[in-house]
TIDREN-987597 format. One line per field, with one value per residue (C-alpha): residue number from 1; residue in three letters; x negated, y, z. Coordinates in nm, 3 decimals, padded with zeros to 5 digits. Each point is the difference from the previous one (the first is absolute). Layout:
REM TIDREN-987597
n <- (NUM|...)
res <- (ALA|...)
x <- (X|...)
y <- (Y|...)
z <- (Z|...)
This chain:
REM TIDREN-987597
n <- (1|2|3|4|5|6|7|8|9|10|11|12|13|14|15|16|17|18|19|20|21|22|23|24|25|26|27|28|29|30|31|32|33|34|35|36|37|38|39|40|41|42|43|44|45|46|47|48|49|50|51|52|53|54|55|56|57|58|59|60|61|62|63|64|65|66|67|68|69|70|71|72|73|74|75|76|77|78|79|80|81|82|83|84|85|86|87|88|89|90|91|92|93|94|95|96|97|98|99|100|101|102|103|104|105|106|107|108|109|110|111|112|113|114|115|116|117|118|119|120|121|122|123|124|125|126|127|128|129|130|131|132|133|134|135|136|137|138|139|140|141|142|143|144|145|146|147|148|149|150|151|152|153|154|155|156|157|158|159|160|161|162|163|164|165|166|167|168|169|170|171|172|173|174|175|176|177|178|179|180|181|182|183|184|185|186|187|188|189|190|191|192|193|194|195|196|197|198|199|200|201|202|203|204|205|206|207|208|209|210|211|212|213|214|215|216|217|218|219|220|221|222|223|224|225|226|227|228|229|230|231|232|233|234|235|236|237|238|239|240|241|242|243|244|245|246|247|248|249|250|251|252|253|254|255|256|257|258|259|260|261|262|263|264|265|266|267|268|269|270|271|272|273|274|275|276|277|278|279|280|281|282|283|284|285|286|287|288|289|290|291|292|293|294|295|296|297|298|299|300|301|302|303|304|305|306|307|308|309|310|311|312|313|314|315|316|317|318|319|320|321|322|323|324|325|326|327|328|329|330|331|332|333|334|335|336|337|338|339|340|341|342|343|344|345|346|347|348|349|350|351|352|353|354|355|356|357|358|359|360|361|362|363|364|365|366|367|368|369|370|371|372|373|374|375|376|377|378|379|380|381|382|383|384|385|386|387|388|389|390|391|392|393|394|395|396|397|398|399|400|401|402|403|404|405|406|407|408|409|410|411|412|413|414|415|416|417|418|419|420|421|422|423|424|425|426|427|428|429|430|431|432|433|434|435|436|437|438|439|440|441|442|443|444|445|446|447|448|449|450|451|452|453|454|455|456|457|458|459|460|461|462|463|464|465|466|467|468|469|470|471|472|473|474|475|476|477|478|479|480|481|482|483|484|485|486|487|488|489|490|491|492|493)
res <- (UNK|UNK|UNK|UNK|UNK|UNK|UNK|UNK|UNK|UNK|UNK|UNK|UNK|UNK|UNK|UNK|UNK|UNK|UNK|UNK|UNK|UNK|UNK|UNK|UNK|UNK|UNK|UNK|UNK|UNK|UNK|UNK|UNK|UNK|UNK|UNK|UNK|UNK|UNK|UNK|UNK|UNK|UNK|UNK|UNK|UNK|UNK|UNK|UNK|UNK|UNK|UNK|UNK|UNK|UNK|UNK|UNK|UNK|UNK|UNK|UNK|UNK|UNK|UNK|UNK|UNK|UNK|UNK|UNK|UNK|UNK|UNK|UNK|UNK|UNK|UNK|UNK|UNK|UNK|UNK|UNK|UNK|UNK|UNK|UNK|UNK|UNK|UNK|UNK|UNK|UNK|UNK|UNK|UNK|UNK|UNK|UNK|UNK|UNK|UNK|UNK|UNK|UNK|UNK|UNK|UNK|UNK|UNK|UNK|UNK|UNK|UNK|UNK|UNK|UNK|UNK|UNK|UNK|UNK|UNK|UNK|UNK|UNK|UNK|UNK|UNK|UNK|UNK|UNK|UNK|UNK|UNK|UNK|UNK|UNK|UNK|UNK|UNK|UNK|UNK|UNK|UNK|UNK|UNK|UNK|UNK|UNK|UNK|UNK|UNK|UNK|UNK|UNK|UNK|UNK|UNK|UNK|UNK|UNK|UNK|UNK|UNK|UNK|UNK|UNK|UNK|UNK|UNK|UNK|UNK|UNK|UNK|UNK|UNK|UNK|UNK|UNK|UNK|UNK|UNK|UNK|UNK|UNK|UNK|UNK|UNK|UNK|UNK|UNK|UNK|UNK|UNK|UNK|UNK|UNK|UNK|UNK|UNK|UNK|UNK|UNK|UNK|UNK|UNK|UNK|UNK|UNK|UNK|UNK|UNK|UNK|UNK|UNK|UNK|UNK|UNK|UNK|UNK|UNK|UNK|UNK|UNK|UNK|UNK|UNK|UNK|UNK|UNK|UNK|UNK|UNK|UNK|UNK|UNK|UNK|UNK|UNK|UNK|UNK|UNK|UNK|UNK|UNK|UNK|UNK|UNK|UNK|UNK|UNK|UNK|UNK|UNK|UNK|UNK|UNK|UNK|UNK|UNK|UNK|UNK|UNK|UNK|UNK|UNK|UNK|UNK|UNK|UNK|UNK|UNK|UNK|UNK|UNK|UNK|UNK|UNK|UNK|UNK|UNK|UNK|UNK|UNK|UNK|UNK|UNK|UNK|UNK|UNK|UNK|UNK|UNK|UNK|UNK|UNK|UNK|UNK|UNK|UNK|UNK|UNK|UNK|UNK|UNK|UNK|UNK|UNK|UNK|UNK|UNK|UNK|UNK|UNK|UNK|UNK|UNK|UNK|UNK|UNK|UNK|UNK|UNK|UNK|UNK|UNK|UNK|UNK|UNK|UNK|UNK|UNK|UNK|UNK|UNK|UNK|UNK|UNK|UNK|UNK|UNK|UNK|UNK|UNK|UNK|UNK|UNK|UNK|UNK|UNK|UNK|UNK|UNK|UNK|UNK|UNK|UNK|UNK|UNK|UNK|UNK|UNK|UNK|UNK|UNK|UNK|UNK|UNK|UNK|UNK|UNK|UNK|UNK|UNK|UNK|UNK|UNK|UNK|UNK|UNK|UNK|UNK|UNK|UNK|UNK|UNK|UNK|UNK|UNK|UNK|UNK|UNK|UNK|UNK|UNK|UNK|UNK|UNK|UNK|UNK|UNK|UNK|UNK|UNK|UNK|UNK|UNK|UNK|UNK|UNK|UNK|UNK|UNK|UNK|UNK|UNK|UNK|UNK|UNK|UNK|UNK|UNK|UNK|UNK|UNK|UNK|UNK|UNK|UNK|UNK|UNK|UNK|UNK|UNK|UNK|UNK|UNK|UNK|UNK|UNK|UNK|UNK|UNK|UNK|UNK|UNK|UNK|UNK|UNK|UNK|UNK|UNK|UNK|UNK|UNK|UNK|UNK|UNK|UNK|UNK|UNK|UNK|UNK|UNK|UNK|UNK|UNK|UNK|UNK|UNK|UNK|UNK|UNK|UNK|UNK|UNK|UNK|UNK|UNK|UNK|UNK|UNK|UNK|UNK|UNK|UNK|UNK|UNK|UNK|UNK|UNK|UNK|UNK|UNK|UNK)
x <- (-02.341|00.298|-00.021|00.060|00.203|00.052|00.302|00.023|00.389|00.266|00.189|00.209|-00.306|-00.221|00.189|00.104|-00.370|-00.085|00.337|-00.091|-00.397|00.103|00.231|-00.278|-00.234|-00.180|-00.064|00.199|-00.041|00.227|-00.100|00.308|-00.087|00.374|00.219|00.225|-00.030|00.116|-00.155|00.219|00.230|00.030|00.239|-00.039|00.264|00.248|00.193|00.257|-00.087|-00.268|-00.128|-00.156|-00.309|00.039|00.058|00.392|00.158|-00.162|-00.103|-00.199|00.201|00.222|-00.076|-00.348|-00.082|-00.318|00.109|00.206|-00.292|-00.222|00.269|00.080|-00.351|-00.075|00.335|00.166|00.292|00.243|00.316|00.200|00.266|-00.055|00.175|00.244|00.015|-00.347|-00.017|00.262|-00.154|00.105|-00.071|00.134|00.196|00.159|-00.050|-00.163|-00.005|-00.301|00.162|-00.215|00.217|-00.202|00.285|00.256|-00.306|-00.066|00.406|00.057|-00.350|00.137|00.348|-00.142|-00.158|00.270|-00.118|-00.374|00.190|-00.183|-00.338|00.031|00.085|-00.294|-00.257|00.125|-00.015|-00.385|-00.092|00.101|-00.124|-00.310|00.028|00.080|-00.299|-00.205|00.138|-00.092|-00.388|00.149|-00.030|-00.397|-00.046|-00.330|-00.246|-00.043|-00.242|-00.155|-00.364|-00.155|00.049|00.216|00.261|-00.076|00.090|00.334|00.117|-00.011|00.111|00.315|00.092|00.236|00.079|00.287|-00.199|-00.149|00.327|-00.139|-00.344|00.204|00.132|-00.328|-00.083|00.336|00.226|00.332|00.021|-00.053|00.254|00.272|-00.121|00.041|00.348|00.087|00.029|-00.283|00.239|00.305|-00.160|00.285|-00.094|-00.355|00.002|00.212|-00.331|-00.162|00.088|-00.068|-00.348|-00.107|00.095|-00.191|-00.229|-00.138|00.051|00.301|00.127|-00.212|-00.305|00.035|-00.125|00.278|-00.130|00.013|00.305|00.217|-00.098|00.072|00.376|00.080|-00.117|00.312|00.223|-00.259|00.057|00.020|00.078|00.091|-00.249|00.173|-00.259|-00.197|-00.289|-00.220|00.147|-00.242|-00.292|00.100|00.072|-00.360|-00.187|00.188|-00.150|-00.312|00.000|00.140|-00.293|-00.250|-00.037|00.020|00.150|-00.143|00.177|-00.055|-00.348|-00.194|-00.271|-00.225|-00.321|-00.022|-00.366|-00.156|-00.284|-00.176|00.320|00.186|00.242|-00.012|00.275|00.061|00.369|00.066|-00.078|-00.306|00.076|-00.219|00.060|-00.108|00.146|-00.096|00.299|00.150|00.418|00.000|00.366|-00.064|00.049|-00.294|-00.081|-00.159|-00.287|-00.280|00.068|-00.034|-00.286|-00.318|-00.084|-00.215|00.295|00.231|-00.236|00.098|00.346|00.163|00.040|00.378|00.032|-00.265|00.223|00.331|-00.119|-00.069|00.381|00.286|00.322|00.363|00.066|00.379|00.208|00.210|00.311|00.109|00.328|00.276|00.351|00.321|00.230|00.326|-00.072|-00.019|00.284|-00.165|-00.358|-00.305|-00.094|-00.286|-00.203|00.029|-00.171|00.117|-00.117|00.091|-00.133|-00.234|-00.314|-00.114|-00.233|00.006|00.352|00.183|-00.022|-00.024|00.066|00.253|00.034|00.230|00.031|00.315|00.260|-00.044|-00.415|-00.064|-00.348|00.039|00.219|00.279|00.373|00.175|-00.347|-00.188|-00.384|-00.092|-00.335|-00.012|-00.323|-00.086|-00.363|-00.202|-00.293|-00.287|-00.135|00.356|-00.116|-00.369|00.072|00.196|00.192|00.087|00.048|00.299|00.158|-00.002|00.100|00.297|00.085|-00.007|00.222|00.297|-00.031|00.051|00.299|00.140|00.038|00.090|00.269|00.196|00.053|00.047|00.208|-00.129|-00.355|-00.125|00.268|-00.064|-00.338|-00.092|-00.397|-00.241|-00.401|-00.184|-00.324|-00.200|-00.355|-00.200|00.228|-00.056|-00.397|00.038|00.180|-00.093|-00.317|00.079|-00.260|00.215|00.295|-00.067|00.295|00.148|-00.354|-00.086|00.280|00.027|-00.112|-00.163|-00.334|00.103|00.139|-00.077|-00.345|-00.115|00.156|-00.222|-00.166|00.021|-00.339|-00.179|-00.355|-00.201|00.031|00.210|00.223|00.325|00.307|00.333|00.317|00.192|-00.272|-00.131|00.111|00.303|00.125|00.216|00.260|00.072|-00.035|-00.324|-00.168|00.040|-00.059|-00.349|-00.028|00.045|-00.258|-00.246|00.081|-00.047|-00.335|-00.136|00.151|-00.066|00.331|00.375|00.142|00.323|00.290)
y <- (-00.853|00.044|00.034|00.351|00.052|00.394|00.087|00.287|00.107|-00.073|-00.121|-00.311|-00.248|00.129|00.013|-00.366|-00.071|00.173|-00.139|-00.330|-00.012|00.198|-00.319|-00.192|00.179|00.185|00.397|00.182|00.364|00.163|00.359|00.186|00.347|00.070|00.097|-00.277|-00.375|-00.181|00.148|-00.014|-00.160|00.285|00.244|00.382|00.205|00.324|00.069|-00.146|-00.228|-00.242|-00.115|-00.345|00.107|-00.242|-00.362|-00.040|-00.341|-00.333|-00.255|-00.361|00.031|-00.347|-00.284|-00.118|00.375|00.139|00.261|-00.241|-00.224|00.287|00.121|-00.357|-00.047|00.302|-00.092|00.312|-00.165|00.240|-00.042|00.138|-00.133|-00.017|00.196|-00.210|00.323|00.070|00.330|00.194|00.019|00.271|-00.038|00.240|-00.375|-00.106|00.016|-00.327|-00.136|-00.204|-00.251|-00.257|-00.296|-00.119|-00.136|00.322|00.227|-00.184|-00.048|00.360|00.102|-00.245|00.114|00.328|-00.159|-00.261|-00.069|-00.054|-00.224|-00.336|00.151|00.237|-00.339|-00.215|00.361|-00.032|-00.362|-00.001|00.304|-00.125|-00.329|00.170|00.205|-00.318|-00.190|00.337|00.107|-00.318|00.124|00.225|-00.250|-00.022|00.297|00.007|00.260|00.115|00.013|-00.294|00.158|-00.299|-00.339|-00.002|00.201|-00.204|-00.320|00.178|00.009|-00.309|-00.094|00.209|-00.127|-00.303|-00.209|00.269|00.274|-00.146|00.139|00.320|-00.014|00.040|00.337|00.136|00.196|00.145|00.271|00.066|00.150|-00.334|-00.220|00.260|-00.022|-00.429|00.045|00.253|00.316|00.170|00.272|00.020|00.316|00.054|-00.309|00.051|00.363|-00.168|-00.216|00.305|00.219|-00.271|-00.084|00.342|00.058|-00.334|-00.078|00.320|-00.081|-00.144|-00.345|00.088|-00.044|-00.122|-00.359|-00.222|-00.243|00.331|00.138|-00.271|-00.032|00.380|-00.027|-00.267|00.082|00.262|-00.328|-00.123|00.295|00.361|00.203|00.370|00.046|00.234|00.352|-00.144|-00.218|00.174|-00.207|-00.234|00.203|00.062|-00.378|-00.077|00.295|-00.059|-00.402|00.164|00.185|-00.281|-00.257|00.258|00.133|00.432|00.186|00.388|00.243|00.256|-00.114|00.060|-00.238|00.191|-00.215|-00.427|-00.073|-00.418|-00.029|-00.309|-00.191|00.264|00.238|00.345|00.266|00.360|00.213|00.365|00.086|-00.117|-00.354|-00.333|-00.327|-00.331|-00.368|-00.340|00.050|00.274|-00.041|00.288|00.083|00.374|00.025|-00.131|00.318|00.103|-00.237|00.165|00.321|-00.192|-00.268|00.093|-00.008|-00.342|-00.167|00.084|-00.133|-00.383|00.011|-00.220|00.102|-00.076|00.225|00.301|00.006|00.043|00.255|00.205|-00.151|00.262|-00.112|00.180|00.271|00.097|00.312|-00.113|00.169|00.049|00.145|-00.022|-00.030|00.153|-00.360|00.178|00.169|-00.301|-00.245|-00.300|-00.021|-00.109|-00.352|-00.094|-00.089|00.114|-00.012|00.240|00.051|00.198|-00.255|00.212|-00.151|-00.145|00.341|00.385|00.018|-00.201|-00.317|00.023|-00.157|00.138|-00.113|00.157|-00.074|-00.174|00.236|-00.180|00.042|00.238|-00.032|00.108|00.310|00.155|-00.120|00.125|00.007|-00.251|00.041|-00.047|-00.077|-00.037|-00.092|00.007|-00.110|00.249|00.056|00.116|00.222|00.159|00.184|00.137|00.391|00.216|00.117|-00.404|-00.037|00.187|-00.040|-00.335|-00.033|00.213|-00.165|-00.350|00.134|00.133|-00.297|-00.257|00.233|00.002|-00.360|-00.052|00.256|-00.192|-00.312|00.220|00.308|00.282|-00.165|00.371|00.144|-00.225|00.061|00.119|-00.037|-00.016|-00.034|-00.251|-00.169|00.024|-00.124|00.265|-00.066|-00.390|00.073|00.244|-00.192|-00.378|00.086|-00.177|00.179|00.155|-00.091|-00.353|-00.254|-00.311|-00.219|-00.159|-00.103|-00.384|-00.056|-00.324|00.206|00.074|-00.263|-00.311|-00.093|00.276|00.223|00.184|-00.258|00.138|-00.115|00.336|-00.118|00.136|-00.235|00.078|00.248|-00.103|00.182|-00.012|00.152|00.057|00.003|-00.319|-00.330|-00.099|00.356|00.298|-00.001|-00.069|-00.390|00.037|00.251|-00.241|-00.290|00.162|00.108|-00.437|-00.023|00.204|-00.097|-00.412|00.117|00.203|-00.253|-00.353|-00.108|-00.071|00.200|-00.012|-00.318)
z <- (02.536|-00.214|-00.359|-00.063|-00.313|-00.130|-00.200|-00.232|-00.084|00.262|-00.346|00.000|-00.129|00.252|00.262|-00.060|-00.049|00.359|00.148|-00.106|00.120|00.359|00.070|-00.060|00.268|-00.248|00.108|-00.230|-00.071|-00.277|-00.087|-00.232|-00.108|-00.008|00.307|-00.120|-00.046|-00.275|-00.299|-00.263|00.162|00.297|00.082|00.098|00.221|-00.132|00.322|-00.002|-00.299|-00.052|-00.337|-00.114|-00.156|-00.278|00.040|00.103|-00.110|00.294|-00.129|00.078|00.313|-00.084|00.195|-00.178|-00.126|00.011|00.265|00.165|00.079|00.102|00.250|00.127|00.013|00.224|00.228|-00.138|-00.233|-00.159|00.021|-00.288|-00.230|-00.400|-00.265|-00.162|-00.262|-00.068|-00.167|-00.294|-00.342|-00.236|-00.301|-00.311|-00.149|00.371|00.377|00.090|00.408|00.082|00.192|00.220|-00.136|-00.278|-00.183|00.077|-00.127|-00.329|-00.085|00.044|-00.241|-00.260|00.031|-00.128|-00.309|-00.135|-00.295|00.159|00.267|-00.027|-00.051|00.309|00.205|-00.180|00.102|00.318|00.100|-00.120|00.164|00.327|-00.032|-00.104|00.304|00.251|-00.083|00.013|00.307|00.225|-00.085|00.264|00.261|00.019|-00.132|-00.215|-00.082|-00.329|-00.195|00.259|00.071|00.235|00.051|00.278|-00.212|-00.320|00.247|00.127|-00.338|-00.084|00.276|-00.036|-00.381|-00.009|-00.344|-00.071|-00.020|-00.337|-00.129|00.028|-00.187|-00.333|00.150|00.108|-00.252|-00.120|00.046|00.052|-00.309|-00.188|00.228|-00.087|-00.331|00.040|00.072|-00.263|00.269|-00.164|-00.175|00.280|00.080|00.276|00.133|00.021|00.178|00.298|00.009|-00.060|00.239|00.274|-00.097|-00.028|00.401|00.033|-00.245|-00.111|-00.365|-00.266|-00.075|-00.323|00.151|00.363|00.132|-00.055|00.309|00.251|-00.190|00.037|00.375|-00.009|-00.146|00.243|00.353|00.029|00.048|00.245|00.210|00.013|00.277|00.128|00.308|00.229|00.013|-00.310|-00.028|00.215|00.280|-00.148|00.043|00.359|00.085|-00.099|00.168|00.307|00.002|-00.081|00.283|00.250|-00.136|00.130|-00.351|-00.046|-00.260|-00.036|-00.206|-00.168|-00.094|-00.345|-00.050|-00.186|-00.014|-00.026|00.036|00.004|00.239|00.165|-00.038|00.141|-00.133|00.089|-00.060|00.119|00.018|-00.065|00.339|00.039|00.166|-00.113|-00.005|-00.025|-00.147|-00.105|-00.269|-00.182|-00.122|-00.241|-00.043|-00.150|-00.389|-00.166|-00.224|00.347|00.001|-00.197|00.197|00.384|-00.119|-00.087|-00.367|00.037|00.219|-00.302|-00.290|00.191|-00.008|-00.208|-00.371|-00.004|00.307|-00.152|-00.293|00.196|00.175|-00.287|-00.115|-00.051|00.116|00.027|00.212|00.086|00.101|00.287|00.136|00.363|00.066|00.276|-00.031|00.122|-00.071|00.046|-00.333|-00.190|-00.092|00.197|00.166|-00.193|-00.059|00.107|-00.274|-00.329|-00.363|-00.252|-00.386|-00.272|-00.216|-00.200|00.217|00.314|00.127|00.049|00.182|-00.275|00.215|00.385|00.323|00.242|00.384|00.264|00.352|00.104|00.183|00.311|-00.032|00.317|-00.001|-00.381|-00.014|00.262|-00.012|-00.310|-00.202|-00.165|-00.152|-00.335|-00.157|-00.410|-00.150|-00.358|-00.211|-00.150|-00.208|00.195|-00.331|00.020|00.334|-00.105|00.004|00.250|-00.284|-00.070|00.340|00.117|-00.358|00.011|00.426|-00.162|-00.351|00.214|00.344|-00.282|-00.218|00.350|00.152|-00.335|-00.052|00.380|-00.064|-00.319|00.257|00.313|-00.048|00.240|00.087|-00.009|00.192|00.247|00.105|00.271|00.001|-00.295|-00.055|-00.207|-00.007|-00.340|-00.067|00.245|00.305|-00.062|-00.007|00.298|00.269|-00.153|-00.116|-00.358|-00.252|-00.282|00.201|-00.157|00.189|-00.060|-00.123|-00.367|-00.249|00.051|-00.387|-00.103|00.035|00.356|00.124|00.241|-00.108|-00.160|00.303|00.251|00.247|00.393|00.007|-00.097|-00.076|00.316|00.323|00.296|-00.252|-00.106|-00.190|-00.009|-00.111|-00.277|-00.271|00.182|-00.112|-00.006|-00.066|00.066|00.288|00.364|-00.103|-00.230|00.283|00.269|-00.229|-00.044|00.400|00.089|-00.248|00.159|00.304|-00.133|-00.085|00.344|00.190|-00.157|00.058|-00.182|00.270|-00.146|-00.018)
């Protein structure tokens, strides 16, 4: 008999987990207590508009990516073209374009900072040699923190004489290379960086991992991509090879109890409906843990994973609003970063994505649909009073930025609702409306990240508070890692 292998979360690292084992013969069963897939990555339907939940820009999709390899691997390749212009960043000292051209991107940064033109270029040309001897760790693909010997042999089987390079890294930040190259005070310079680590890395070039920063900074110019609907097309490429390997996918279903017994483990659904596995993929945020295991089952887990659990992260407002186009000078680019400078949270910094005109799946002709997402402090949200006043103070303070670059934004809407905390604890089921995973600080990151190894057998966790980290990439990172683990093999090439 099969293997029999339950998933918890239809998000993107367990359903690359359960995508992965179901191609291997393993009987797959992925419970999602949300009418969607995708998780944070989903969508959700406004006739005649549909909205990406969250997640917007693809990556890992180049040849070699993460999602790339999990697609090829499946026999489900996309087939989409890069963005040569990655996203427009507008900042209060200049509108920057992310270009994937290494070389056009850095002249055009420096060109904004002439006097700081050599250092820019020196930053630059060790962050991405940083980043192209981190990046072919990529390849193979190692768990971290290693918790056996099989992953303790993997890594070193995966590190090469150049990645000694790196040890001398390991234990700085960003922060202190800028800082090496006399960037420390460009404050312009450093909230460009800024404002794409925080979308990224949860944190600041202050105190961010430099090794996972400068991979961060550079895999725009690997590839980045506009996926045509959003990236729940990912969710539904992997549920549908579920499904065709013999696996099932059952929605909407609220595991409410994860019991260990004889070997076995035991879990029961909203309605009433048990189940048994060999091997649990739990893909549901990990704040849920002590409530579904009981209390002796959660005394074993891990220590590093008991104290993430009890971890706040950010929470965000998020905007989603439809278009009339004709009111506008020109349609909206797709993606877009813009800050007022004064800080990277609470709707002074956020992240804007609009479907292109030609999107159909997205919006009707003559419309386009916009999601804008800015971080938030979770203690900013406590009372009801707090609550609407700060949905409010956040909404006026977006549109009003949006509206200095794009003269009749309001006039031009033509739909309007937003997401704060609640809604993201409602229809994700995030506690506290908790998204995005841990800040990828020193104390955070790479070996002193969260292990998917959870401490009880059979059990395994993923997603974006699971090493690597946050994102489409980190969440499926963490789904091949589970899925390494259940099965016993590489899997991937």
């Amino acid at each position: 008999m099969a293997k029999r292998v339950l998933v918890v979360g239809a998000g993107i690292g367990g359903l690359t987990a359960g995508s992965l084992l179901s191609k291997e013969g393993l009987d797959v069963l992925v419970l999602e207590a949300s009418a969607e897939l995708g998780g944070c990555a989903g969508k959700y339907k406004r006739y005649p508009y549909l909205f990406p939940v969250g997640a917007t820009l693809g990556m890992g999709l180049e040849p070699g990516g993460i999602h790339e390899r999990v697609f090829r691997h499946l026999g489900k390749p996309m087939d989409i073209e890069p963005l040569e212009r990655v996203m427009e960043m507008v900042h209060p000292t200049g509108v920057f374009t992310f270009h994937k051209n290494r070389t056009t991107h850095v002249q055009q940064l420096a060109g904004h900072f002439p006097e700081h033109r050599t250092a820019i270029l020196s930053f630059y040309a060790e962050l991405y040699r940083t980043a192209r001897i981190t990046r072919t760790l990529m390849g193979p693909l190692p768990a971290l923190p290693p918790a056996n010997a099989r992953e303790w042999t993997a890594l070193t089987l995966a590190l090469r004489p150049v990645h000694t390079r790196l040890l001398p890294q390991f234990r700085k930040t960003l922060g202190q290379v800028l800082k090496k190259h006399g960037l420390h005070e460009l404050h312009e310079f450093r909230h460009v960086l800024d404002g794409l680590l925080i979308d990224s890395m949860q944190t600041t070039s202050e105190d961010v991992s430099y090794l996972l920063a400068a991979v961060a900074l550079d895999i725009y110019h690997e590839g980045a991509y506009y996926v045509p609907g959003g990236l729940y097309r990912f969710a539904e490429v992997m549920a549908q090879s579920i499904k065709e390997n013999g696996g099932n996918v059952k929605k909407p279903r609220t595991v409410q109890t994860l019991e260990y017994r004889n070997g076995i483990w035991h879990a029961a659904d909203q309605r009433g409906n048990s189940y048994e596995a060999d091997a649990v993929v739990f893909n549901a945020p990990i704040q849920l843990l002590p409530e579904l295991l009981p209390a002796p089952l959660h005394h074993q887990l891990k220590r590093p994973l008991r104290d993430g659990i009890g971890t706040a992260t950010w929470t965000t407002l998020t905007l989603y609003l439809a278009i009339d186009t004709a009111k506008l000078r020109s349609s909206l680019p797709e993606f877009r970063q813009l800050s007022s400078g004064d800080a990277m949270d609470e709707g002074h910094h956020f992240f804007m994505s609009a479907s292109r005109p030609d999107d159909r799946l997205r919006a009707p002709e003559g419309h386009q649909t916009v999601t804008i997402s800015t971080h938030s402090n979770p203690d900013y949200w406590n009372s009801k009073e707090q609550y609407e006043a700060m949905r409010t103070q956040l909404s006026e303070r977006m549109f009003a930025l949006i509206e200095q670059h794009t003269p009749g934004f309001r006039s031009a809407l033509v739909h309007s609702e937003s997401g704060a905390p609640l809604a993201w604890q409602h229809y994700t089921g995030r506690p506290n409306g908790y998204v995005g995973g841990f800040a990828q600080t020193l104390d955070a990151a790479l070996f002193n990240a969260i292990s998917h190894h959870s401490g009880l057998p059979g059990l395994y966790v993923c997603g974006d508070h699971i090493f690597p980290g946050g994102g489409t990439i980190g969440a499926a990172a963490s789904g091949i890692h589970c899925a390494r683990s259940i099965s016993g093999k590489a899997l991937l090439t």
